[in-house]
C-alpha positions as CSV (number, residue, x, y, z in Angstrom):
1,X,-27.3,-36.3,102.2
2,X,-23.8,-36.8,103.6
3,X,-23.1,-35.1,106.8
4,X,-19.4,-33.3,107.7
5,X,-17.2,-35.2,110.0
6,X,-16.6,-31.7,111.4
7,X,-16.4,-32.7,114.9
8,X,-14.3,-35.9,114.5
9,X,-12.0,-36.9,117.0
10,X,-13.5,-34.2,119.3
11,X,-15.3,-35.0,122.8
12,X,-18.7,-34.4,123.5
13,X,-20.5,-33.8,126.5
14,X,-24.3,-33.5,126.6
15,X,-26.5,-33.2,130.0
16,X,-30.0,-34.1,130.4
17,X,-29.2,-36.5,127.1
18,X,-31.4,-39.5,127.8
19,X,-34.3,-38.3,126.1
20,X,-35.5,-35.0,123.8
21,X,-34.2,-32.8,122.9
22,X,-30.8,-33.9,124.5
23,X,-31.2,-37.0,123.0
24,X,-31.4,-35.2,119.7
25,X,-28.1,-33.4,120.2
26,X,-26.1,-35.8,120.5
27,X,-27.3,-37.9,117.6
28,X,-26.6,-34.7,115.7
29,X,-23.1,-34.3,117.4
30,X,-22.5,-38.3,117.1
31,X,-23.5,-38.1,112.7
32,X,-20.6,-35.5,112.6
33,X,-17.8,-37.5,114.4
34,X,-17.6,-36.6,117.9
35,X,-17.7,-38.8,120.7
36,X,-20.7,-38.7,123.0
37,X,-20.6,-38.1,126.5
38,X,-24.4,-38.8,127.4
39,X,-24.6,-37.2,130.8
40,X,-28.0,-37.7,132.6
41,X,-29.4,-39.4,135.9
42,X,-31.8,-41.7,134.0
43,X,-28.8,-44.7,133.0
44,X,-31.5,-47.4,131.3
45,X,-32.4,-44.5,129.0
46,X,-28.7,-42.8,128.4
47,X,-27.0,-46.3,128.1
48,X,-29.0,-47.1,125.9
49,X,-29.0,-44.2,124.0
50,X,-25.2,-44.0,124.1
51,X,-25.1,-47.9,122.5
52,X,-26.8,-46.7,119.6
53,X,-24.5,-43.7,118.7
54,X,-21.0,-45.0,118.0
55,X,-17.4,-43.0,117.7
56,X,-17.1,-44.8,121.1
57,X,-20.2,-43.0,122.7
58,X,-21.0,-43.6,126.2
59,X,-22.9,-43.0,129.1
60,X,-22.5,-40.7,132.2
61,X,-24.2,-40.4,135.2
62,X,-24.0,-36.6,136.1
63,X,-26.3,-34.7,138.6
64,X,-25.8,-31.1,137.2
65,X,-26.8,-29.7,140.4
66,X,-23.7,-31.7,142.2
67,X,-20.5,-29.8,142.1
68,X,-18.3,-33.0,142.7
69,X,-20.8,-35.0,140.2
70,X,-19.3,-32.4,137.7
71,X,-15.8,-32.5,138.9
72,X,-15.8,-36.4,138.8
73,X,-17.2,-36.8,135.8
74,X,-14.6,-34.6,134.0
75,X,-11.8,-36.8,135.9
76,X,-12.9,-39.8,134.2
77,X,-13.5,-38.0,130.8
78,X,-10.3,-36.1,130.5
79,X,-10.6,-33.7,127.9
80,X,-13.5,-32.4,126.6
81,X,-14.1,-30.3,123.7
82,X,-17.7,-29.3,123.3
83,X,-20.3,-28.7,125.8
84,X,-23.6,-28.6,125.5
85,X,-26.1,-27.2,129.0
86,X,-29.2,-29.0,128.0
87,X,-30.2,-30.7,131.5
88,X,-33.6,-28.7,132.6
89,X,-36.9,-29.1,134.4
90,X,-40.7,-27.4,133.6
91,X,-43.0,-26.1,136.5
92,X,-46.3,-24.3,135.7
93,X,-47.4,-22.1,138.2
94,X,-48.2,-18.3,138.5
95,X,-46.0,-16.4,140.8
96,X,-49.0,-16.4,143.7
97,X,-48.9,-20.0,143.2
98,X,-45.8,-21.3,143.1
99,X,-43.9,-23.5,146.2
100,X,-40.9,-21.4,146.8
101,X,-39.0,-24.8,147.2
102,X,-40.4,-25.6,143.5
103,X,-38.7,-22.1,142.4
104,X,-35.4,-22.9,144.0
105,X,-35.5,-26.3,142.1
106,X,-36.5,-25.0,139.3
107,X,-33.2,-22.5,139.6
108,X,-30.8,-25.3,141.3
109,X,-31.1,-27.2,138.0
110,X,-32.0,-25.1,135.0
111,X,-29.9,-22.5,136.3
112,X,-26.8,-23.5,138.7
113,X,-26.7,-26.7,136.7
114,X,-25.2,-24.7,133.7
115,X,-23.6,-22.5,136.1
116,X,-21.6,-25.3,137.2
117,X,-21.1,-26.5,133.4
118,X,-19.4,-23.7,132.8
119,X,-17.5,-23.1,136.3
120,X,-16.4,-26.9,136.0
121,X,-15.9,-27.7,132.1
122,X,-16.1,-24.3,131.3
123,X,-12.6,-23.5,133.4
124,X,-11.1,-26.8,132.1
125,X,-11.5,-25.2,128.3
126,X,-10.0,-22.1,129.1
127,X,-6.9,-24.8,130.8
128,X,-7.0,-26.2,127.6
129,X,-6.9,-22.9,125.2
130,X,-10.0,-24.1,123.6
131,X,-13.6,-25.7,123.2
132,X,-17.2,-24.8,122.4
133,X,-20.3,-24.7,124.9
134,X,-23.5,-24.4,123.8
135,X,-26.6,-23.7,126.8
136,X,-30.0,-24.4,126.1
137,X,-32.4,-21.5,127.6
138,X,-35.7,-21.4,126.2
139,X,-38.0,-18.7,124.3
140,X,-39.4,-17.8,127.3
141,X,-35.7,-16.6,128.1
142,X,-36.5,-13.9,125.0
143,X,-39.7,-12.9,126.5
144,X,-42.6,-13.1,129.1
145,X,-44.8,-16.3,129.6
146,X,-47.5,-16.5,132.0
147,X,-47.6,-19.7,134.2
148,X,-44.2,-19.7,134.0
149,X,-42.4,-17.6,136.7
150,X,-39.8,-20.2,137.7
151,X,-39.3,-22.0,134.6
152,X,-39.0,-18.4,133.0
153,X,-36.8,-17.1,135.6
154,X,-34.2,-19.7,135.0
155,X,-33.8,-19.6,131.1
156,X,-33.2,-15.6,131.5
157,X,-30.5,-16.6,133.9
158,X,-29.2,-18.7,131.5
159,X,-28.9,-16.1,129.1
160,X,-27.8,-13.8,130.9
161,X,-25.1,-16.2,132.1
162,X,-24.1,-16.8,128.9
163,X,-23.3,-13.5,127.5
164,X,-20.8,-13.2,130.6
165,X,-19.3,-16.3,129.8
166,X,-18.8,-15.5,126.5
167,X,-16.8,-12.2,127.6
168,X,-14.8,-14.1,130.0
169,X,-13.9,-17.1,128.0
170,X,-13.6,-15.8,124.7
171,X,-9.9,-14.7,124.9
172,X,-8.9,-18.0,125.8
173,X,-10.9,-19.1,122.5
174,X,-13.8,-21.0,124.6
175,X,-17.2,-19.7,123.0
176,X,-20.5,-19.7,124.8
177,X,-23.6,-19.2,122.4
178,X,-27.7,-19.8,124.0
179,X,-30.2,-21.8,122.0
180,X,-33.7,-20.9,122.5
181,X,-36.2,-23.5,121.3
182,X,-39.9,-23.0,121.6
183,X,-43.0,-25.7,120.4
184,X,-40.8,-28.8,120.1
185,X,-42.0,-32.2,120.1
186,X,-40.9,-33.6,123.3
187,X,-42.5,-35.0,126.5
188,X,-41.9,-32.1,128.5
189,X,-43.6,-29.9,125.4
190,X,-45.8,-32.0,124.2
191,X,-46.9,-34.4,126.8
192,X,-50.2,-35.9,125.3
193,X,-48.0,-37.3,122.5
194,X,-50.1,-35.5,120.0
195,X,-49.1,-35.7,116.2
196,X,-48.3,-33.3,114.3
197,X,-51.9,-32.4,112.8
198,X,-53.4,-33.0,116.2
199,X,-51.0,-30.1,117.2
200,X,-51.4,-27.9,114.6
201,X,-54.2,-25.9,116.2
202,X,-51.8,-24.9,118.9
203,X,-49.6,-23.1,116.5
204,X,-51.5,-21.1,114.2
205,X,-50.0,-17.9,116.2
206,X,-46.3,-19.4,115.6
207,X,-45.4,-18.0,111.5
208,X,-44.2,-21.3,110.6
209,X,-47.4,-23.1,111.7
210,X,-46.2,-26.2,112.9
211,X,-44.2,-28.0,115.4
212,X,-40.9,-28.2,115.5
213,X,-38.9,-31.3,115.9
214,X,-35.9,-32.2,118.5
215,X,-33.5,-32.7,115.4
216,X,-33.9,-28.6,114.8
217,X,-32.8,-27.9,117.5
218,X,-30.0,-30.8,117.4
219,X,-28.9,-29.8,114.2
220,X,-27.7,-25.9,115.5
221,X,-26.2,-27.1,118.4
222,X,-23.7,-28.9,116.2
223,X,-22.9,-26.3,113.9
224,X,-22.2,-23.7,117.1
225,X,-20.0,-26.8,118.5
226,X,-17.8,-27.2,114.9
227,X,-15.5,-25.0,113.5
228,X,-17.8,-23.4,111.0
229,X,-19.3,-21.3,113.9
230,X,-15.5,-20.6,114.8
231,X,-16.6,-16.3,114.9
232,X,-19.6,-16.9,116.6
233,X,-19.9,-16.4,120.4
234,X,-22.5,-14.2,122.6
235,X,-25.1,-15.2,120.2
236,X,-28.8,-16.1,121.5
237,X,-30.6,-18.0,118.6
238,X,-34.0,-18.7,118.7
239,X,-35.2,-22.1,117.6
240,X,-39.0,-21.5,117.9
241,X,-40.5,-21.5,114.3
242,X,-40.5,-17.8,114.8
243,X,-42.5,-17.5,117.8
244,X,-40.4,-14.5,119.6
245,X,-40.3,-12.2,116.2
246,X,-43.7,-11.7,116.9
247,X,-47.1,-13.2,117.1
248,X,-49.0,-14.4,113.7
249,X,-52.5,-12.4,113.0
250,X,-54.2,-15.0,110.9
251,X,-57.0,-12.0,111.0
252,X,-54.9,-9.5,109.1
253,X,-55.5,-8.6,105.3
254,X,-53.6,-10.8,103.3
255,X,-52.9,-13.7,106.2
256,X,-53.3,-16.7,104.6
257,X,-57.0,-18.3,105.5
């Protein structure tokens, strides 16, 4: 199949793109033309990453939590037309249990990280009278999740955060839309490495039955980020083999066995 070049010539910047689902994105960005910025804090991984991606690809060192890492980062970039929030960090823990310092780190980067995306990029869009920024929150920013009071915490702010960004930015035809992926197959979801089949037993409540790969989730980021999205802004779409439409009854007359 021949992919679109419908982001070519356009500039790319993807945080927390080393590795995952990040990583993901920006090969999806990358097939359809646009140049990559891959922004991240871990450079052996990015770099090489970024080597691999052509349409003049590169790496970034950004530390979404740093306002002036944000503000220098766009200096050396210049213009840049798509954004994509992705940077983010996982801490289990139930609310009696969790380090208040690991909650506010939890918030500093999941949550002011894309708060500075879209203070920082975000504001240089609207300069510009255009662009696309697409913020990674989570399933468990569409719902409840027990162990998971920071993490959880942060990905509704996200949300949240984008629907007022999308307000605010889309006259100046900036849109903001939130991906919310659930049961990908990524480190930070899927840290024993398990295959596939060796996972399967964890998603017999999920209707598609399976895990999902990064590429999914890559591939809807870059249609939000190109034109053929071009009426689409405010939107939260689940990416979660349809976890948060409900829960699967395997039990229920007429489940499949």
């Amino acid at each position: 199949m021949t992919v679109p070049s419908s982001l070519a010539g356009r500039t790319a910047l993807v945080t927390g793109a080393a590795r995952g689902i990040g990583a993901a994105i920006a090969r999806s960005l990358a097939a359809r033309g646009a140049s990559v910025i891959v922004a991240d804090l871990l450079e052996e991984d990015g770099t090489a990453l970024a080597a691999g991606l052509g349409h003049g690809a590169r790496f970034a060192r950004l530390d979404v939590t740093d306002e002036a890492s944000w503000r220098a980062l766009l200096a050396a970039c210049g213009r840049i037309d798509a954004l994509v929030n992705n940077a983010g960090i996982l801490h289990f823990a139930t609310v009696a249990e969790t380090d208040p310092a690991m909650f506010r780190r939890t918030l500093e980067v999941n949550l002011v990280g894309t708060f500075l995306g879209l203070h920082v990029v975000g504001a240089a869009m609207v300069a510009q009278g255009g662009g696309a920024i697409v913020n990674i929150s989570s399933a468990d920013g569409l719902k409840g999740g027990n162990g998971l009071g920071a993490y959880a915490s942060s990905k509704w702010g996200v949300r949240g955060l984008t629907k007022v960004a999308a307000l605010e930015f889309g006259p100046h035809a900036v849109r903001v839309n939130s991906i919310h992926p659930a049961g990908i197959d990524t480190v930070m979801a899927n840290p024993g490495r398990d295959t596939p089949e060796q996972a399967a037993p964890r998603f017999t409540d999920f209707p598609l039955q399976r895990m999902g790969g990064p590429e999914e989730v890559g591939e809807v980021v870059a249609f939000l980020c190109s034109d053929e999205a071009s009426y689409v802004t405010g939107a939260e779409i689940a990416v979660d083999g349809g976890l948060t439409a409900g829960r699967y009854y395997r039990a229920l007359p007429g489940a499949p066995a």
